[in-house]
DRENLUMGU-151419 format. One record per residue: x, y, z of N, C-alpha, C in turn. Coordinates in steps of 0.1 Angstrom, whole numbers, plus 2048, in hexadecimal, padded with zeros to 3 digits. Layout:
REM residues N
XYZXYZXYZ;...
***
This chain:
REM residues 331
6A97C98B06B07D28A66B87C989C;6B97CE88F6BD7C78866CF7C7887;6D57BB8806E17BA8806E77C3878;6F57CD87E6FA7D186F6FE7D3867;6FC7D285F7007CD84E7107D584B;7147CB8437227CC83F7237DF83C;71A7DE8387187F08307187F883B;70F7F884470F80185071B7FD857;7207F485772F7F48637387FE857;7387FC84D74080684073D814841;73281384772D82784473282C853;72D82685F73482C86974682D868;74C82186375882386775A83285F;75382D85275683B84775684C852;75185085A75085886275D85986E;76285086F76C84F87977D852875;77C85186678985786478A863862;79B8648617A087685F79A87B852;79888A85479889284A7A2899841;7A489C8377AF89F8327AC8AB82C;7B78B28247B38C081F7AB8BD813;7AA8B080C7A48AE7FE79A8A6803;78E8A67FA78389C7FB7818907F0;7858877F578B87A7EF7798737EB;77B86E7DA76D8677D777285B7D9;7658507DD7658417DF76583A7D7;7718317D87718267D076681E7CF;76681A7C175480F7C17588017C8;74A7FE7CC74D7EC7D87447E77CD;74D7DA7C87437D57BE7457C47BF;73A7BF7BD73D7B07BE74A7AA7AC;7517A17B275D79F7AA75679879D;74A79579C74078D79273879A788;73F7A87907377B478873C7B577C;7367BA76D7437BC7667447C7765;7437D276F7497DF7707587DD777;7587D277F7647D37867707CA77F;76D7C57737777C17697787C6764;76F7D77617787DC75277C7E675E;77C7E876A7857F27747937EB774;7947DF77479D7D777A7AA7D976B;7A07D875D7AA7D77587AB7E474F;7A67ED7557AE7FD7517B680075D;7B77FA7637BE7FD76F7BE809778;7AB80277F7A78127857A1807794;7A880E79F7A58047AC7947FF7AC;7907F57B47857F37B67837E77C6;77B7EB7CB77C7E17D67717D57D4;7757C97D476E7BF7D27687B97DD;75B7B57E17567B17ED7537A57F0;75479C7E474F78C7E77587827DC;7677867DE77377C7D977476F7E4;77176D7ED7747657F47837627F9;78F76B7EF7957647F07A47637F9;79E76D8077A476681379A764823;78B75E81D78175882478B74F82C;78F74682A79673B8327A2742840;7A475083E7AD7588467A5763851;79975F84D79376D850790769863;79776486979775C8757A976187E;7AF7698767BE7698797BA776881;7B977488D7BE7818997CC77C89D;7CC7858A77DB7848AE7E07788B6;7D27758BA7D37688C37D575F8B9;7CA7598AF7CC7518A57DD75189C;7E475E8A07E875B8937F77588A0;7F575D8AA8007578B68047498BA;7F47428B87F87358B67F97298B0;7F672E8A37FA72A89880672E88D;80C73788E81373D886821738883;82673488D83372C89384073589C;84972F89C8547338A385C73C89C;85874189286474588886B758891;86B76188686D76D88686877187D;86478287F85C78A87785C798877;85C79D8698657AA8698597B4871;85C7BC8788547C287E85C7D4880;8557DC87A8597EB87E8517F488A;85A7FC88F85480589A85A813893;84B81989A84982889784C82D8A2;85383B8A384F8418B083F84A8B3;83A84B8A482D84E8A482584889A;81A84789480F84189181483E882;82084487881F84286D82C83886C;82883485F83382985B83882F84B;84183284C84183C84184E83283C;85182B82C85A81F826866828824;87182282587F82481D88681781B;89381D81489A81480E8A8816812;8AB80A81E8B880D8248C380B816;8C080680B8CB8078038D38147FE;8C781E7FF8C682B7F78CF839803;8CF8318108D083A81B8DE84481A;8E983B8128F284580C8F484C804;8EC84F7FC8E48577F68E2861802;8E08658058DB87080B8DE87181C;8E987981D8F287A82B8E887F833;8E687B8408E187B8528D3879849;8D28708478C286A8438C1862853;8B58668578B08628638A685585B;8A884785E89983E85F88C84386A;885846860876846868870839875;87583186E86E81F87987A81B878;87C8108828858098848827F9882;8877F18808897E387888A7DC886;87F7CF8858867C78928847B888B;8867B088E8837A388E87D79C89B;87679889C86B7918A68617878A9;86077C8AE8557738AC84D7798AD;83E7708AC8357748AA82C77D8BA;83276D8C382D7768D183277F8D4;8437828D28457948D683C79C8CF;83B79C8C68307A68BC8257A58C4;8227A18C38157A18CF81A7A28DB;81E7A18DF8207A58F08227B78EE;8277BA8E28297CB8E081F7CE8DB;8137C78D78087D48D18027CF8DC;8017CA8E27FA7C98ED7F97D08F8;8077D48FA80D7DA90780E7E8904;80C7EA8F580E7F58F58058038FA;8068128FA7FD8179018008278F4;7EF82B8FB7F38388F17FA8448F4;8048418E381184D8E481E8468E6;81F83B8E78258328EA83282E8D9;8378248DB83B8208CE8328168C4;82F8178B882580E8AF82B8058AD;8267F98A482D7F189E8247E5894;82C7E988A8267E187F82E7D387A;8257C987982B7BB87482B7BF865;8377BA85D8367B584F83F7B284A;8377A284583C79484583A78F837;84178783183978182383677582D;82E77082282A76282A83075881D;83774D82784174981E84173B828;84973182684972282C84E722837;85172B84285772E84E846731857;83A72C85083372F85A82871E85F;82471D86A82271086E81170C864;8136FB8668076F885B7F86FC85F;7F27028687E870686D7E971785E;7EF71B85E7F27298557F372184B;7FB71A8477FE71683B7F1710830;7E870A83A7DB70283A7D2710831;7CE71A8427C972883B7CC72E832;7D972A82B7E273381F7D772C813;7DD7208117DC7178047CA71A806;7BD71A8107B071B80D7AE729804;7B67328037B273E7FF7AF73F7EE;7A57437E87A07417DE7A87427D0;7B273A7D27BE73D7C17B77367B7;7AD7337B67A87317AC7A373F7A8;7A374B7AE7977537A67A375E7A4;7AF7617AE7B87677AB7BE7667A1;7C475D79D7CA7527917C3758788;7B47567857AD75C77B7AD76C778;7B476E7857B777F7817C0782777;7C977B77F7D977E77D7DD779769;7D576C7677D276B7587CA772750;7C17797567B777F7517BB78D750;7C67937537CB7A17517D97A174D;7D979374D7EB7927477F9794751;7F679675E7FD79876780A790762;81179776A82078B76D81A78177B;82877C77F82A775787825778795;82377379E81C7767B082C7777B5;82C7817B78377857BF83B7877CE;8307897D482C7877E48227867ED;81F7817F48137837FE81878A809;81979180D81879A81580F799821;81379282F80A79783A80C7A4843;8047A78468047B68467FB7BA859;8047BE8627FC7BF8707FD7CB879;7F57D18767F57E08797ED7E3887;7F77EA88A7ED7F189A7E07FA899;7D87FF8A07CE8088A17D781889A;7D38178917D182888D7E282B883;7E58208827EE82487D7F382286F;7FD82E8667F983185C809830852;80282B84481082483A80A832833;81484282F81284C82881484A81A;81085381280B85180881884C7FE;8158407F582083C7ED81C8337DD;8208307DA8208267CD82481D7CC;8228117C682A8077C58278017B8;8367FA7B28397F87A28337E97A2;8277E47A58237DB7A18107D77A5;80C7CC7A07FA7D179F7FA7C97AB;7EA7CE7B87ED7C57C37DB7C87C5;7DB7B97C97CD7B87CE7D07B57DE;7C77BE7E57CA7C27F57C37BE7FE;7C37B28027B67A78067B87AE81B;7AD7AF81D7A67B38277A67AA832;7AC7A583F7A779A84779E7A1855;7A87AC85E79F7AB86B7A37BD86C;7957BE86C7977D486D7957D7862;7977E68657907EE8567A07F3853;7A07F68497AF8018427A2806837;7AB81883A7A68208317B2825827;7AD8238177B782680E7B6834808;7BF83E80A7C28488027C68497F3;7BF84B7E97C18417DC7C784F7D1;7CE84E7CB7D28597BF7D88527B3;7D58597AA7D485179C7E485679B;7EA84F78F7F88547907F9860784;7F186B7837EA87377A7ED880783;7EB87B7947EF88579C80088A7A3;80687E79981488179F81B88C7A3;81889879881F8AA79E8198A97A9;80C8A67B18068AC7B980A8A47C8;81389C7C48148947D18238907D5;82C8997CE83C89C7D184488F7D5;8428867CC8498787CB85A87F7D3;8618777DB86C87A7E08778727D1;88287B7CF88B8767C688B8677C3;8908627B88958517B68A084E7C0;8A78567C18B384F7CC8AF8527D7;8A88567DE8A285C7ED8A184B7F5;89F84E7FD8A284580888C83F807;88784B80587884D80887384C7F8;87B8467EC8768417DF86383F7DB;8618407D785283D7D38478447E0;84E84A7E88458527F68448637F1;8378697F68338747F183D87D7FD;83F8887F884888D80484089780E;83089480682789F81082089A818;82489C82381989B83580A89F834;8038938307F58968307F18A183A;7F589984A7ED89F8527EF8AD854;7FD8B68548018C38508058CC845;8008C58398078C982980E8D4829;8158D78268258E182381B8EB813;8128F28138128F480881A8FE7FF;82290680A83190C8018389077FB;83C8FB8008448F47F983C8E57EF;8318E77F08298DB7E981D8E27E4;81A8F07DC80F8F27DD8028ED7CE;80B8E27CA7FD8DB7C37F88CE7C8;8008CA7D27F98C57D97E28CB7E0;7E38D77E37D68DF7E37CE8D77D7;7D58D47CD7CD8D27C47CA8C27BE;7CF8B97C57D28AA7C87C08A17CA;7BF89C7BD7AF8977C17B68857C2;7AD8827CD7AD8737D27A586C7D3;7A28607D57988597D879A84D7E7;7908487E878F8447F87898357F5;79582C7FD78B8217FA78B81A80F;78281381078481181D77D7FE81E;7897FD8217867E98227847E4830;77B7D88307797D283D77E7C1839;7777B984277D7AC8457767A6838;77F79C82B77A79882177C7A0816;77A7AC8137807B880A78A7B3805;78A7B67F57977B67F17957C47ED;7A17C87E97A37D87E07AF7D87D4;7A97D97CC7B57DA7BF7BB7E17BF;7C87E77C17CD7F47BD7D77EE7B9;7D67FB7AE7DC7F679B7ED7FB79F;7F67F87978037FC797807809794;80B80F79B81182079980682A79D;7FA8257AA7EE82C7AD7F882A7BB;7F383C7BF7F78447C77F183B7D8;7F58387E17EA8347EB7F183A7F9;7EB8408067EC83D8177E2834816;7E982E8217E081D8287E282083A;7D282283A7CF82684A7CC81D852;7CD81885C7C78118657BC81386E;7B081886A7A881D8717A481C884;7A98278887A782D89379D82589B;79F8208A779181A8B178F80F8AA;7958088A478F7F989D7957EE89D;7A17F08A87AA7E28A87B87E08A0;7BF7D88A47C67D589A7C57CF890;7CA7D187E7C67CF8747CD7C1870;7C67BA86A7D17B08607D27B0853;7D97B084B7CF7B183B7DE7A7832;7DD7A18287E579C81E7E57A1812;7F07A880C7EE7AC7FB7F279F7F3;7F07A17E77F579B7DE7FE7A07D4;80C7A17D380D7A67C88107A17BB;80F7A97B28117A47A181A7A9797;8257A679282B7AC7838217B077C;8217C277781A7C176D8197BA761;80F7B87578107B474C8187BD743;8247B573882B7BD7368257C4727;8307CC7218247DA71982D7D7710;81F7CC7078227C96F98217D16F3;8197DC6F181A7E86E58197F46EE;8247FF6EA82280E6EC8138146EA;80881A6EB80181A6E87FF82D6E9;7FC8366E87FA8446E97ED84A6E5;7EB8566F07F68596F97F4850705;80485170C8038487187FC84A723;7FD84072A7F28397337FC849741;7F584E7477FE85175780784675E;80383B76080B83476181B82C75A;81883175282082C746829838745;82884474282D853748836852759;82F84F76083484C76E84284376A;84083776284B82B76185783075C;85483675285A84174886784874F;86185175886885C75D87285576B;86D84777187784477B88283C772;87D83576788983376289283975A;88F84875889B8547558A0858764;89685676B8A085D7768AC85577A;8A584B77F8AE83F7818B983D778;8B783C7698C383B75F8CB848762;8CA8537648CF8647668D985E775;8CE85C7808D88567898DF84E78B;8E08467878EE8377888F883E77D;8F584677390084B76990685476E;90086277590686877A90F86278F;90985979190F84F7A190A85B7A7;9078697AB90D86F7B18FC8797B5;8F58747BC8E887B7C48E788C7BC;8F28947C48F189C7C88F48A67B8;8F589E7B28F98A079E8EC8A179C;8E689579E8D38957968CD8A2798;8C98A979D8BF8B27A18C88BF796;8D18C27968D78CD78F8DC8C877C;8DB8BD77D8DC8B776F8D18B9767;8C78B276E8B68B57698B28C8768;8B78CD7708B58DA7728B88DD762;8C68DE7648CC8E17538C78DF748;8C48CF7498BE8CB73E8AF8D3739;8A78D874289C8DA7428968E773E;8A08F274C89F9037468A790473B;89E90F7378A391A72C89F90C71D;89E9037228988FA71388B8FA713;8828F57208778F571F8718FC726;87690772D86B90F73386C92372E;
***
């Protein structure tokens, strides 16, 4: 029997994730040499790239490998009491009285982290590594770092006008477990090492439909709706929320543009994941251009909110300020 092909390990896994109440279209897989996926890249519409190379030199980093090479350091690692990992911002937490943290914060070598996904059992507590990789790690990693393909990233990052590389991101996720749906203010190519992750993708076009939590909230740039139970009383355009699906394996990169909606899943029955982003300053916006981009709308409205909030200091002012300003003028 024949071997099988990158594509067939893609279509079965395609079958083994969750269902959702919307039916999400697939991102295109396109070689990084296509020029469909440069004029995706620079309208700024996700696309997954399949033959960047450019963290081949890594694609060897399991738990063991990365246990004994990694070094002695410490490494930020969070626990779930269940499968999601849902982000906040301990800065914001007074802001908003008996705010419970979802995960808890630890610091850990590398062998405890592994000694806990290992030991761990189902139902149990999760636990996700994430780490920048930075000069605290030993030269065996350091070696794997510098092989990865910055000559062709480089060419991105000039080629769309990016800012500056702002982080690498290592990223070590348990079986099944899940980052809920959020945004983030800068462009990131999402390099793939060991497992699949499946991406829940939304253009930032869909923002009413996906109940951004306030600017000052603890849960900033996080949708406030529970895929897996949606609240539609209290979220009901969400019903009407169109997504897209992209699903990466080992070698994959995935673009996802700045101010695009994403959950990042760890696919179920397939191991633990590893993956490294990249991220980018966007390029900055020499001309206004109209009408605006969604994204540019998106940017727009956090920096009124945010300028509304530090003026008024006072959380529980914003929501009834905006109110004012809004009825009986515009509706």
């Amino acid at each position: 029997m024949a071997a099988a092909t990158a594509e067939d390990t893609l279509r079965e896994v395609s079958k083994e994730v969750k269902q959702y109440t919307f039916t999400p279209e697939p991102i295109p897989r396109l070689s990084c040499t296509d020029p469909k996926a440069e004029k995706l890249i620079a309208n700024e519409q996700p696309v997954i790239l399949t033959d960047t190379d450019l963290v081949k030199s890594a694609l060897h980093w399991n738990l063991d490998y990365l246990g004994s090479n990694i070094g002695e350091g410490t490494y930020t690692v969070y626990s779930s009491s269940n499968h999601k990992f849902l982000y906040f911002d301990e800065k914001k937490m007074s802001y908003v009285p008996g705010f419970v943290p979802p995960t808890k914060h630890m610091d850990l070598t590398f062998d405890e982290f592994k000694s806990k996904v290992n030991s761990s059992s189902p139902g149990s507590e999760r636990y996700y590594l994430q780490q920048a990789l930075n000069d605290s790690v030993d030269q065996r990693i350091v070696m794997d770092f510098m092989g990865f393909n910055w000559n062709w990233i480089m060419e991105q990052q000039k080629k769309f006008k990016w800012g500056q590389l702002t982080s690498n991101l290592l990223l070590i996720g348990m079986d099944g477990v899940i980052t809920p749906a959020h945004y983030d203010e800068q462009q990131n190519f999402f390099a793939q090492i060991q497992g699949f992750k499946r991406f829940l993708l939304f253009e930032p076009s869909q923002f009413e439909c996906l109940y951004p939590y306030p600017i000052f909230h603890p849960h900033d740039r996080q949708s406030q709706v529970d895929f897996d139970n949606p609240d539609f009383k209290r979220f009901p355009k969400f019903r009407d929320v169109k997504g897209h699906e992209a699903i990466v394996g080992p070698g994959d990169v995935l673009y996802l543009p700045v101010y695009w909606w994403h959950q990042v899943e760890s696919v179920p029955n397939r191991g633990v994941t590893v993956s490294v982003n990249f991220w980018y300053k966007s390029a900055p916006t020499e001309k206004v251009v109209y009408p605006l981009k969604p994204q540019q709308k998106v940017a727009m409205m956090r920096n009124i909110e945010k300028m509304i909030t530090d003026a008024l200091n006072d959380a529980d002012e914003v929501p009834p300020f905006l109110r004012t300003m809004v009825l009986g003028r515009y509706t």
